[in-house]
N, C-alpha and C positions, 0 to 999 in steps of 0.2 A: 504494500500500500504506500508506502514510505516515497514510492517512483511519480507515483500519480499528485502527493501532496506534497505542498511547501513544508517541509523540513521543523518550522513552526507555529504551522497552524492547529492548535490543538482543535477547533471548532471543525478545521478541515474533517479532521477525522470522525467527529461525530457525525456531520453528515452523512461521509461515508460508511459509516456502521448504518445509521439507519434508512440508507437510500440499498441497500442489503438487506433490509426488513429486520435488522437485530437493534438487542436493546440498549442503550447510552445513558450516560446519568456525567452530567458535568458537576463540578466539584470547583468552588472560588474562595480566594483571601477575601472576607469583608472587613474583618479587620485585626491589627497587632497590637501589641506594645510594647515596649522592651526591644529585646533585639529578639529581630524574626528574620528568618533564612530568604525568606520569600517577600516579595511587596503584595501590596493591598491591590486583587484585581489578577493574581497571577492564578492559572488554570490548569485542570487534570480532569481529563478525560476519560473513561470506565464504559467497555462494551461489556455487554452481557456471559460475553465469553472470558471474560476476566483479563482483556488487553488491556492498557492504559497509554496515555501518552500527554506528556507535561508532567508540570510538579508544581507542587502547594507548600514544600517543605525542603526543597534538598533532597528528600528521600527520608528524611528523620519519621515520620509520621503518614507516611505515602500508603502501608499496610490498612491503618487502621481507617483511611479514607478511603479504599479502595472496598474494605470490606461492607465502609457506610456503603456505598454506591451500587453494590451489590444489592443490599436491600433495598435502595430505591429503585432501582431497575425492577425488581421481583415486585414491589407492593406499594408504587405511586410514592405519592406524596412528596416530602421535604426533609435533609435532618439538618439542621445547626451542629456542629460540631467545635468545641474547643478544649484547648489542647495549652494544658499554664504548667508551668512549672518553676520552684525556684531556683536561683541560679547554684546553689548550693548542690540540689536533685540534676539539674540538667543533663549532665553527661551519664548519669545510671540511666535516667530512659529513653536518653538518644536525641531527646532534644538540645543536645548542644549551644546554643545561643542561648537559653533560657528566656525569659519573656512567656507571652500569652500570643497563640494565634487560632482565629475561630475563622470558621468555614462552613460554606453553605452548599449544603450538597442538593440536587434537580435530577429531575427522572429527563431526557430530553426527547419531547413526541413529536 
């Protein structure tokens, strides 16, 4: 797929998942504070077959958004997701930068 889209278009690829009839859930920074890996507006993409493309984290926290995005695929709706830690915890759960960063996950129809 990678030939047919720009490199990064993460939206590219939702389309193309759902113009394939499969199911997408886009995943966005609304907002941080602290220090965050990611800016406010950056995107991750989730087809129904458990691809992704983009990032919301670096990668620190791409699993547990990926798994939100799963269940919005499977059962509609919306999640709010955030994701704080102090800077003290940061590096035990991967969030490295420490700060708060919250994100909104979409089923996309």
């Amino acid at each position: 797929m990678a030939d047919a889209i720009d490199a990064d278009d993460v939206l590219g690829y939702a389309e193309a998942w759902r113009a394939q009839g499969r199911g997408a859930a886009l995943a966005t920074v609304v907002s941080t504070w602290g220090s965050a890996p990611r800016p406010v507006g950056s995107q991750l993409v989730v087809s129904d077959a458990g691809e992704f493309f983009g990032s919301v984290s670096g990668g620190c926290i791409e699993g547990a958004v990926i798994e939100a995005a799963q269940r919005v695929i499977a059962g509609g709706g919306i999640q709010r997701l955030r994701f704080g830690v102090t800077n003290e915890m940061a590096w035990e759960v991967g969030l490295a930068c420490g700060g708060d960063i919250e994100i909104f996950v979409e089923r996309i129809e």
